[in-house]
C-alpha positions in Angstrom: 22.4 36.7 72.7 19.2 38.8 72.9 20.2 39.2 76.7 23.4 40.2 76.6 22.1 42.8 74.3 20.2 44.3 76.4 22.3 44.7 78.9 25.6 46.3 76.9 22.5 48.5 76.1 21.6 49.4 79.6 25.1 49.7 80.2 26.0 52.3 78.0 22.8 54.2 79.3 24.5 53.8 83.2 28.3 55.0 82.5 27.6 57.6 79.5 31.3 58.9 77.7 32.0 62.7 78.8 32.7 64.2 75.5 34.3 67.0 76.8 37.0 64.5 79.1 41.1 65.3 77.4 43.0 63.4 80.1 43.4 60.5 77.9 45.9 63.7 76.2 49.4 63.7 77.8 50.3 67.1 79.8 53.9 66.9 80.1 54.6 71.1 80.5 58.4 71.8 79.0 59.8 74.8 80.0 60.5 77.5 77.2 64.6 78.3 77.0 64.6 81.5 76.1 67.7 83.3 75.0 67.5 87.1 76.0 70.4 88.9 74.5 73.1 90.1 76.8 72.5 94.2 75.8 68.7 93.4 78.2 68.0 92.8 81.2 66.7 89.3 82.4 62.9 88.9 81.7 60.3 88.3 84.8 58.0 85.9 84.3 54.9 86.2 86.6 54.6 82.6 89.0 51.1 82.1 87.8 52.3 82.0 84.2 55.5 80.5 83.3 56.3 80.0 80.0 56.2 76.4 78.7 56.6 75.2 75.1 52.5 74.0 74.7 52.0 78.2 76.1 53.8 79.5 74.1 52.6 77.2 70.9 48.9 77.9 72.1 49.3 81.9 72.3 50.8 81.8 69.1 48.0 80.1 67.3 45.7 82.5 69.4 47.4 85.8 68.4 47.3 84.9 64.6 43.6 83.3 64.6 40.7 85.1 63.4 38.3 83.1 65.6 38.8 85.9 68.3 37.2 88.5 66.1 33.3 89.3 66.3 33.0 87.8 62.5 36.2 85.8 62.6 37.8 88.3 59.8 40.6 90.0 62.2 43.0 88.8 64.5 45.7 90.1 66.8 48.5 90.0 64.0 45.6 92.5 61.6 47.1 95.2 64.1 50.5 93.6 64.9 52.5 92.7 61.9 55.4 90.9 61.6 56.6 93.3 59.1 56.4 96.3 60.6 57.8 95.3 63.8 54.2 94.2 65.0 52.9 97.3 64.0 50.5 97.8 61.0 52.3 100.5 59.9 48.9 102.8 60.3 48.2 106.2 61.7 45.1 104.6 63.5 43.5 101.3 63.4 40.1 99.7 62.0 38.4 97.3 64.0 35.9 95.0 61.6 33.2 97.2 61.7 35.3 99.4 59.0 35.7 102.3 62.9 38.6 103.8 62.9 40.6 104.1 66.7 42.0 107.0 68.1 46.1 105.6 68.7 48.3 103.7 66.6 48.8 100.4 67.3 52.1 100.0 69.6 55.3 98.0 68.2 55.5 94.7 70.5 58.8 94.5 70.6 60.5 93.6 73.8 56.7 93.9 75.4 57.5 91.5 78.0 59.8 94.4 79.6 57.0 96.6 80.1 56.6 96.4 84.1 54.3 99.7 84.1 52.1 99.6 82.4 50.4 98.3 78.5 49.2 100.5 75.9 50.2 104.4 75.5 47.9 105.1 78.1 49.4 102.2 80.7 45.6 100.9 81.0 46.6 97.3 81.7 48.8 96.0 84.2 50.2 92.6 82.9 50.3 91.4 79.3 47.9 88.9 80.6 45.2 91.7 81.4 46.0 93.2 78.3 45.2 90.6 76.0 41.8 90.5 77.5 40.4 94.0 76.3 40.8 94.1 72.6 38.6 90.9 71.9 35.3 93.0 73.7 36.3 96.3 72.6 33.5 97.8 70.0 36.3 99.5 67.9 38.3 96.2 67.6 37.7 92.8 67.0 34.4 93.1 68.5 33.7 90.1 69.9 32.5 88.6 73.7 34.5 85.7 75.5 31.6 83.9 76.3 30.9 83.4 72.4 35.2 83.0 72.1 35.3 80.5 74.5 32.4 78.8 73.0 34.0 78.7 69.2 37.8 77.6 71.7 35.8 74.3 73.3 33.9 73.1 70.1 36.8 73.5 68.0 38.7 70.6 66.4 42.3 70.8 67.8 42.3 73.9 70.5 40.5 71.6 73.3 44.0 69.6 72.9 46.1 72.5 73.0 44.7 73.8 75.8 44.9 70.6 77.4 49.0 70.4 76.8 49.6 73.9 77.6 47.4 73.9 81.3 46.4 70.9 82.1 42.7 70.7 81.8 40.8 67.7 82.2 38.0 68.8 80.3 36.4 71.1 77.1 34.3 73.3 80.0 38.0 74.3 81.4 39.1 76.4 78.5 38.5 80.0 79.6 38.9 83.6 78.6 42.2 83.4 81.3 43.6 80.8 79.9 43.4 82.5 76.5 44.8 85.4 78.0 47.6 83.2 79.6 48.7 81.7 76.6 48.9 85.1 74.2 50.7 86.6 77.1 53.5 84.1 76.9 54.0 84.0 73.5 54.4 88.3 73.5 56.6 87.5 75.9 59.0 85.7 73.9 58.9 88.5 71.4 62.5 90.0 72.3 65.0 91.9 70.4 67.5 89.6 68.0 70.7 91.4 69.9 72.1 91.9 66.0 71.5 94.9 65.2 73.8 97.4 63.5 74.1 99.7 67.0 74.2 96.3 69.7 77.1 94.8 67.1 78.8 98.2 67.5 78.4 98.2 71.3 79.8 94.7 71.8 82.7 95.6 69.9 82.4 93.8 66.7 82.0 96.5 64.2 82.3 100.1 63.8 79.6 102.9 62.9 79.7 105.1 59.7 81.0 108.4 60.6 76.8 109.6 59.5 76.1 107.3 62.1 78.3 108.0 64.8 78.0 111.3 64.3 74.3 111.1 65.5 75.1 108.7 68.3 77.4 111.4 70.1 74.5 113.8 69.7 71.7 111.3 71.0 74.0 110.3 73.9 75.4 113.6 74.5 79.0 111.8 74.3 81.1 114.0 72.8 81.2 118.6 74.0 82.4 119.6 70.1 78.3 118.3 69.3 75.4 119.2 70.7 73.3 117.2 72.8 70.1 116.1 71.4 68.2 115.3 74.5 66.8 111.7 72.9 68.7 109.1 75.9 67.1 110.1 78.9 63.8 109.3 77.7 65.0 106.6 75.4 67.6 105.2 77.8 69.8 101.8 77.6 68.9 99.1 77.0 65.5 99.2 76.1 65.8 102.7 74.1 62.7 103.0 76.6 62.6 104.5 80.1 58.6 102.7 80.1 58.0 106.6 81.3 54.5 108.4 80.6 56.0 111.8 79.6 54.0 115.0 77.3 56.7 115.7 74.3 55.0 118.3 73.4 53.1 117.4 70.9 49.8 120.1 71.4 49.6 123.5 72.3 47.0 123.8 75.3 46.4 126.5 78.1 45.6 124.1 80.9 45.8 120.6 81.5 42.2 120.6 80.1 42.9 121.0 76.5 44.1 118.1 75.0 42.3 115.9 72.0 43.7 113.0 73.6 43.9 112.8 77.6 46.1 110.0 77.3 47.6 108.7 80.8 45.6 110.8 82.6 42.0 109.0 81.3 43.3 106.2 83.5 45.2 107.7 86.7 42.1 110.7 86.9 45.5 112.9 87.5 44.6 116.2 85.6 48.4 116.1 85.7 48.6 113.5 83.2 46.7 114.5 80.7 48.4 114.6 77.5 50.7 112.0 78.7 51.7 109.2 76.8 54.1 105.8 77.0 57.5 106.4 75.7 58.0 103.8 72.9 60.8 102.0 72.0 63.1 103.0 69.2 64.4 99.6 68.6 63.5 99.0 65.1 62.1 102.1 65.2 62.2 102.8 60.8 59.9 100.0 60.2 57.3 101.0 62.6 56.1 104.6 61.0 53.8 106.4 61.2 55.0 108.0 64.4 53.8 108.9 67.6 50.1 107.9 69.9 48.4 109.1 66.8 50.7 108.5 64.4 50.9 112.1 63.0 54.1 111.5 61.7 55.5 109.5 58.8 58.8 109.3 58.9 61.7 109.8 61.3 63.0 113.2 59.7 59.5 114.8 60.6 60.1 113.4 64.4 64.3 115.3 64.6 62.3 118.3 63.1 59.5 118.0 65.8 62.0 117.5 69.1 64.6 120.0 67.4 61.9 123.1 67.2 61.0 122.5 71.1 57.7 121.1 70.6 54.2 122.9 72.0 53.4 124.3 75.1 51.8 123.1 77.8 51.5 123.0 81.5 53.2 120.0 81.6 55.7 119.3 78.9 58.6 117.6 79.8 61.4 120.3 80.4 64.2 118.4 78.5 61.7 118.9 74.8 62.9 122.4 74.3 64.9 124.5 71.0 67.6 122.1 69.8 68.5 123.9 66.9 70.6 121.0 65.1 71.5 121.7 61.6 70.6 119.8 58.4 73.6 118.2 58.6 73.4 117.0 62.0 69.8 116.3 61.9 70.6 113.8 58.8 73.2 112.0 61.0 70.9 111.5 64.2 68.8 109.8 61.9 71.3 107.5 60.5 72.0 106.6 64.0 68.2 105.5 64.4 68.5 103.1 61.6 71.1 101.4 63.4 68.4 100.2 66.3 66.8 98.2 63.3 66.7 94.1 63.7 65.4 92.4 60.6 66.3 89.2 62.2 64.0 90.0 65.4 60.9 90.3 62.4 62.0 87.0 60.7 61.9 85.0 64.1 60.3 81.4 62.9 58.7 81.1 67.0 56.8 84.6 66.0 55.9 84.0 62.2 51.8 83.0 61.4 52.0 79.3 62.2 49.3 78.5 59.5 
């Protein structure tokens, strides 16, 4: 007995157990069905990244989890909320050291359709490069991926997550890309309802008030007895986006050198840019206030009174912001219309709700 002690001993010493090993997990990859809503286009997927049930499942956890943050106090969803169409309904944002940004966090609906470009300042290419930067910045969660990563592999149940979503056969795998893979697919999915008041109206189903339709005419420029608002070509069908980088006039400056906020131009080095920023969405537009990169704005009455005086000057405002002169009346109905774009039922989406 004392022998055959020994040598289960020297055994166990010869063929040690990899604690890090997860193949004894299954990774069986599901494709995601997702439903896009007729009113949008089809949504591209990159190769590298399709999106699969475990991906999706993973990215969620990721987006709402405080363990990307510096002290693990903020998350993605601190700056993205649910309620306020994944907005945090903030001029600016504070990262965790209490520092206030410079922008307002952008609304995340129907991100997966932005092809040129994330952020107002179109800094990032894919979603999957996007989700990278605010984990490192200093203003933000304030963290490094080296130390992420290292809180991901010792963790209790993301090892196994990872392992269904990729396919890794071991702890060392996880990586900052994967990360990044997985918070990319689950923005992906985030993607208008198709219910609201305006898409009902264009299918056919219902009718607008006369308020309403009133202001659709003018934001279309459908009908010669109104006048034309100028709001559709750079909030264009279907996405009420044209993914653009466009100066609405918001400052007055000389030269393309006297902006607060360089915007576009920081990244292209195009002095032509500056002052140029993404064209959001106005899906669900009067839950994501304050308005505008720096969110100057509070509510949509202040934006009509902003595009219908013409804006600022500069060198390169966009010709089509110029005198509107709308009156009260008609000013009231354009917003009406814009209340039509909202989708409570894209915001109470169970796939996008916190998952703990």
């Amino acid at each position: 007995m004392l022998l055959l002690a020994l040598v289960l001993q020297t055994g166990c010493k010869d063929d040690p157990v990899d604690a890090g090993d997860l193949t004894h997990i299954e990774y069986a990859p599901v494709a995601y069905n997702l439903t896009v809503p007729e009113e949008l286009p089809p949504l591209e997927q990159p190769d590298y990244n399709k999106l699969t049930v475990d991906g999706i499942n993973l990215g969620r956890k990721l987006f709402y989890d405080p363990i990307l943050s510096g002290d693990s106090t903020m998350s993605c969803a601190s700056c993205h909320m649910a309620s306020g169409s994944f907005t945090d309904n903030l001029a600016v944002s504070e990262g965790i050291d209490g520092i206030a940004g410079k922008r307002s966090a952008m609304s995340l609906l129907n991100v997966g359709f932005y092809y040129d470009g994330l952020f107002w300042d179109g800094r990032s290419a894919t979603l999957e490069g996007q989700a990278l930067l605010p984990v490192e910045d200093p203003v933000e969660l304030h963290a490094t991926w080296p130390e992420v990563v290292d809180r991901l592999r010792s963790h209790p149940t993301y090892p196994e997550d990872f392992r269904k979503a990729f396919g890794i056969k071991n702890k060392s795998e996880i990586s900052r890309d994967y990360a990044a893979f997985a918070m990319a697919q689950f923005e992906r999915i985030m993607i208008s309802s198709g219910n609201s008041k305006f898409d009902r109206f264009l299918r056919g189903e219902i009718f607008l008030d006369d308020d309403e339709y009133n202001g659709y005419l003018m934001f279309f420029d459908d009908s010669p007895d109104l006048p034309d608002a100028e709001c559709a070509h750079c909030h264009a069908l279907p996405l009420f986006t044209t993914n653009e980088y466009l100066n609405n006039g918001l400052d007055n400056s000389a030269d393309f050198e006297g902006f607060s906020d360089m915007g576009r131009g920081e990244v292209t080095g195009d002095m032509t840019d500056n002052g140029r920023f993404r064209v959001p969405t106005l899906r669900n537009i009067a839950f994501s206030a304050p308005y505008m990169h720096d969110g100057r704005f509070e509510t949509l009455e202040e934006v009509v009174d902003h595009y219908n005086s013409g804006g600022k000057q500069s060198p390169n405002k966009d010709p089509l912001i110029y005198p509107i002169n709308l009156s009260p009346k008609q000013k009231r109905d354009l917003v009406s219309f814009l209340h039509t774009l909202t989708d409570t039922a894209f915001m109470q989406n169970e796939a996008l709700i916190n998952p703990f």
